[in-house]
C-alpha positions in Angstrom: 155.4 237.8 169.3 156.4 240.5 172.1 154.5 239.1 175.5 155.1 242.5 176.9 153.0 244.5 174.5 149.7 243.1 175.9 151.3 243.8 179.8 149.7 245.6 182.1 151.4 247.6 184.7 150.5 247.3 188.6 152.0 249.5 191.6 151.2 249.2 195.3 150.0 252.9 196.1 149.2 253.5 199.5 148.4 249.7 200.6 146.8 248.8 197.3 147.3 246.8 193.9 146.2 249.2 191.6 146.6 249.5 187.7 148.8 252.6 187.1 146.1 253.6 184.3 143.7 253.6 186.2 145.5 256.5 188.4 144.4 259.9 186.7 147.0 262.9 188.0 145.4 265.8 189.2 147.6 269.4 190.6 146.5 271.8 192.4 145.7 273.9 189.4 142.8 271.7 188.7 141.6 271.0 191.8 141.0 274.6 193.2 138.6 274.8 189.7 136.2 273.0 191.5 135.3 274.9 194.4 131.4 274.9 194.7 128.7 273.1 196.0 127.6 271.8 192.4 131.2 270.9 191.7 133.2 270.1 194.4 136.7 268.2 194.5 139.3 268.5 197.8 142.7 266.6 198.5 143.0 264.0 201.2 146.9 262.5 202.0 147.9 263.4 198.4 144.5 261.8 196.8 141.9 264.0 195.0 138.3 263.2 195.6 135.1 264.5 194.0 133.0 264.7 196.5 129.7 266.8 195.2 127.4 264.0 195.5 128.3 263.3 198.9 127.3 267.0 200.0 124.2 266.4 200.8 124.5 263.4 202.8 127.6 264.9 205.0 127.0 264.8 208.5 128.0 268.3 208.9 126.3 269.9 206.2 127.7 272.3 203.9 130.7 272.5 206.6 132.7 270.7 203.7 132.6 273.3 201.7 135.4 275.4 203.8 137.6 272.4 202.3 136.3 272.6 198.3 138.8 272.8 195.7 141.7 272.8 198.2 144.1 270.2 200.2 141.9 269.2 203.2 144.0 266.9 204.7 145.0 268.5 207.7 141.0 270.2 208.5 140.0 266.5 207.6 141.9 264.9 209.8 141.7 267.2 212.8 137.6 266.8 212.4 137.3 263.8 211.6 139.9 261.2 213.3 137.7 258.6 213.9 137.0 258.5 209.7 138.8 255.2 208.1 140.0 255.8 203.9 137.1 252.7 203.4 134.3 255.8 203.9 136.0 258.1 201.5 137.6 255.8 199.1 134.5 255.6 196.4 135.2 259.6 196.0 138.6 258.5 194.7 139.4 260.0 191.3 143.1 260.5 191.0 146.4 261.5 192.8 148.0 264.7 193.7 150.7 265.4 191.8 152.0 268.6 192.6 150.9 271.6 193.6 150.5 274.1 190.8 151.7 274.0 187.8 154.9 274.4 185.9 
């Protein structure tokens, strides 16, 4: 019997233990389709988030939607310093991996 067939694989991806299957890859490509209020993903440090049903809780209204479908890591992190990954981190649904596609 192979013991490795059943293994599951594990990487430390920015300070976590995570499952690598549970890391769905996202590029640019796909994030930019998303770009309205009723659909709305944006890319924080190389991390896609879908955050449409936070819209209507964000402090700043629909201010957030200057950053849909598009990398908002720098307007993010010039607005929004005081902001820690733990508020964020529910929106998570994949990882960057590369800008558009090949």
């Amino acid at each position: 019997m192979d013991n490795h067939r059943n293994s599951k694989v594990f990487s430390i991806k920015n300070c976590s233990l995570i499952e690598e299957s549970q890391e769905k890859e996202y590029n640019m490509d796909e994030v930019a389709k998303h770009h309205i209020k009723s659909d709305c993903w944006l890319v924080l440090n190389g991390r896609v988030y879908d955050v449409t049903n936070y819209i209507k809780n964000h402090p700043g209204g629909n201010a957030i939607l200057k950053a849909a479908g598009k990398d908002a890591t720098e307007l993010f992190n010039k607005t929004h310093p005081w902001v820690g990954e733990s508020i964020y981190k529910a929106f998570c649904i994949g990882v960057l991996i590369s800008k558009t596609k090949k």
